[in-house]
N, C-alpha and C positions, 0 to 999 in steps of 0.2 A: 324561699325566693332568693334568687341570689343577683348578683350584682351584672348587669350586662357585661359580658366579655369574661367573667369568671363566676369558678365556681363556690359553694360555703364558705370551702377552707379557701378561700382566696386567693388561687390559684388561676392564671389566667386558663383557656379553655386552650388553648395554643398551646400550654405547657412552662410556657413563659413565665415567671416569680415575679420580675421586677416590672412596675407600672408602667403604661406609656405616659410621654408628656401629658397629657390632658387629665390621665388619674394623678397625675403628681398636683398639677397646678390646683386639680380640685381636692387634692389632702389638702393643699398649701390654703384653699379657702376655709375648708371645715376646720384647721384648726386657730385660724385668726378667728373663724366663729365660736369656736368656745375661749379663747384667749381674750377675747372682748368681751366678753360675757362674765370673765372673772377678772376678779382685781391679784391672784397669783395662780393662773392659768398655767404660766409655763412649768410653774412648780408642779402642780397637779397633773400636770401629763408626765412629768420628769417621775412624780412617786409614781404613779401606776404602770410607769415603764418599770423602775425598781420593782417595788410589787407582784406585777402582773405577768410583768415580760410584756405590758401592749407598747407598739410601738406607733409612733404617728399614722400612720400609712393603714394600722388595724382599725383608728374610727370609722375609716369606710370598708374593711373587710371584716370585723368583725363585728361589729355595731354591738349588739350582744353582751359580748365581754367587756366593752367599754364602758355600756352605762352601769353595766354590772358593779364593776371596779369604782363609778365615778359613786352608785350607791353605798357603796360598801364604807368608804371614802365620806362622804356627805350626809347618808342617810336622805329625809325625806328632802332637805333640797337641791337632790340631785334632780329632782323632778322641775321644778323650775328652771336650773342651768340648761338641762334638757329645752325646755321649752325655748331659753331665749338665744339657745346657742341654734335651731332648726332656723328660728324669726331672720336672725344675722345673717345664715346660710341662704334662706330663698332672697330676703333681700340682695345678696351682693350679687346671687345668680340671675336676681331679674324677677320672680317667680310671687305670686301672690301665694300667702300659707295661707289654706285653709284645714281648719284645725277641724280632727275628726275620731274616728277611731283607729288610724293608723297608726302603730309601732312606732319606733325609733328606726327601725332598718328600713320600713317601708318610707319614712320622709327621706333618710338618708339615698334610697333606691331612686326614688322620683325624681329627685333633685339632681344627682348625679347623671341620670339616664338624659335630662331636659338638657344639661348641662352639655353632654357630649354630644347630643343632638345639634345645637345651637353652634360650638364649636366645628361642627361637619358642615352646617350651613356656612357659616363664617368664612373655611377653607373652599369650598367651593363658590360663593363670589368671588373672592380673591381668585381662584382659578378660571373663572369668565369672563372676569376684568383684564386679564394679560390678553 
């Protein structure tokens, strides 16, 4: 499954590397949602940058390698961080979690996809309203 607008390797389908606005703001939400979630959050993205090479921007393209890393890192409570860092994310986006047998990419995929939905709505009032 890959992420609307790009592909696995996180690559836009355009060809494009670098995000548009609205994938940034929504890196910028997923990572105040794990950053909330822990009491040295910053730190923990800062090691698994060291570590990893993941960089902010890879929680939503590589989903994968993050929780990977945040395991590796935590062991079994990465599974919880997990859990409360998805709660923070649908909250801020609006979005009721319902918790199921989906992945970490696939909440990360839904969220994101509702997210830039909602943001197209947005820009088109604003564009009916002029």
């Amino acid at each position: 499954m890959s992420v609307r607008g790009m592909d696995k390797k996180g690559e836009s389908k355009s060809g494009r590397l670098s995000p548009s606005e609205e994938e940034r703001r929504f890196i910028d939400l997923l990572v105040e949602s794990f950053v909330e979630c822990m009491r040295f959050g910053d730190s923990i993205l800062r090691f698994l940058e060291l570590k990893y090479g993941l960089k902010k921007n890879d929680i939503l393209r590589r989903p994968e390698s993050f929780i990977l890393g945040l395991k590796d890192l935590m062991g079994g409570g990465a599974a919880v961080i997990e859990r409360l860092m998805i709660e923070n994310l649908y909250r801020k986006i609006g979005l009721e979690c319902e918790w199921g047998e989906k992945t970490f990419r696939e909440y990360i995929v839904e969220a994101f996809e509702e997210y830039i939905r909602r943001e197209e709505n947005k820009r088109n009032l604003r564009e009916l309203n002029r």
